[in-house]
N, C-alpha and C positions, 0 to 999 in steps of 0.2 A: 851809848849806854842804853839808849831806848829802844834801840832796836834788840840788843840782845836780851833784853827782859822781854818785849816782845816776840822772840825766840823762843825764850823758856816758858812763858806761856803757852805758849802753840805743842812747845813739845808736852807740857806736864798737862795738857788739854788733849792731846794724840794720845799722848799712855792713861789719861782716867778714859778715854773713850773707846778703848782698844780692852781697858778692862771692866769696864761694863755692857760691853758686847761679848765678853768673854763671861760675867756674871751669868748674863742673860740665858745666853746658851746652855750652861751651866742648871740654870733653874729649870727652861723648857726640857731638856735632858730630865732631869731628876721627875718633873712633871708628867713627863709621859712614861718616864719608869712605875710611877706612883699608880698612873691609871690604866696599865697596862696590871701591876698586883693585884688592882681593886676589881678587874673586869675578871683575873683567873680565881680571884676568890668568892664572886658571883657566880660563877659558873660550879666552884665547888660544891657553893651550898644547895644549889640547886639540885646537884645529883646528889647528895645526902640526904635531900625531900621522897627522892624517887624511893616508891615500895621498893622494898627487898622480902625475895622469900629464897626459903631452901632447895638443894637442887631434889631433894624428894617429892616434895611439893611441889615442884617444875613436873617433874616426871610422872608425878598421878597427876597432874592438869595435862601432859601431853595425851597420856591414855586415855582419860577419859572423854578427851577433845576426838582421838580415833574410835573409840568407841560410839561415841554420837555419831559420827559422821560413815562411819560402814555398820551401823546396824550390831555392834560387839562383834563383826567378824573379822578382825583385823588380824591377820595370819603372821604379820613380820612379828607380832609378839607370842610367840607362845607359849611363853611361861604364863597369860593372860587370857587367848583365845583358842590355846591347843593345836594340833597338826591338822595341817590343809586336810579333809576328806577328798578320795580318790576320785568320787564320782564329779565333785564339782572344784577340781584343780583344774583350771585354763590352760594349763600346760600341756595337761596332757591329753586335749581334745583336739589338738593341731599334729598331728604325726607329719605330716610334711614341712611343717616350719622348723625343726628341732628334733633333738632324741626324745622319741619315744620307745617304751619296752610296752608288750603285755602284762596286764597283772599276776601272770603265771610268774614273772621272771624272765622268761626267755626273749630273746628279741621277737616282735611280730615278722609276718612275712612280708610288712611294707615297713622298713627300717627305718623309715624315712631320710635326712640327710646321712644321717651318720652309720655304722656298724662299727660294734665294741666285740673285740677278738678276748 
């Protein structure tokens, strides 16, 4: 008889320990869900802190960042800085690196790489 109570101990002592090792896990689980939520809504707030501005407002700070920086002659904008002038277009002071034409129009007599038929 004593031994089989000392049986059913051991077992209802294997099943509370088998479910508190089950509890446990259970908790650290839920705990590192908890602080895994708490670190992405740290990180939310933080980018809600960061300025925000318009994308217009982006684009007059990009111009006027190009405009600092080449003197207002920044050519890739020309609704802002107008059309390359002929005389000082880099392109076309190199006739051997690329097509160049005369300013007549016609091709020059040193076509350079290319001729357009």
């Amino acid at each position: 008889m004593y031994s089989q109570n000392t049986q059913m101990s051991n077992n209802e002592y294997n099943t509370n320990t088998q479910s508190s090792k089950a509890l446990q896990l259970k908790y650290k689980i839920n705990y590192l869900k908890l602080k895994r939520i708490t670190e992405l809504n740290q990180n939310l707030k933080k980018e809600l802190l960061r300025d925000r501005i318009t994308s217009s407002n982006a684009s007059l700070q990009i111009i006027n960042y190009t405009n600092d920086l080449f003197n207002g002659k920044d050519y890739t904008v020309p609704s802002v800085s107008g059309q390359v002038p002929r005389d000082s277009n880099p392109l076309l002071k190199t006739p051997n690196k690329g097509y160049s034409q005369s300013p007549n129009g016609s091709n020059s007599s040193d076509p350079g790489c290319c001729t357009i038929m």
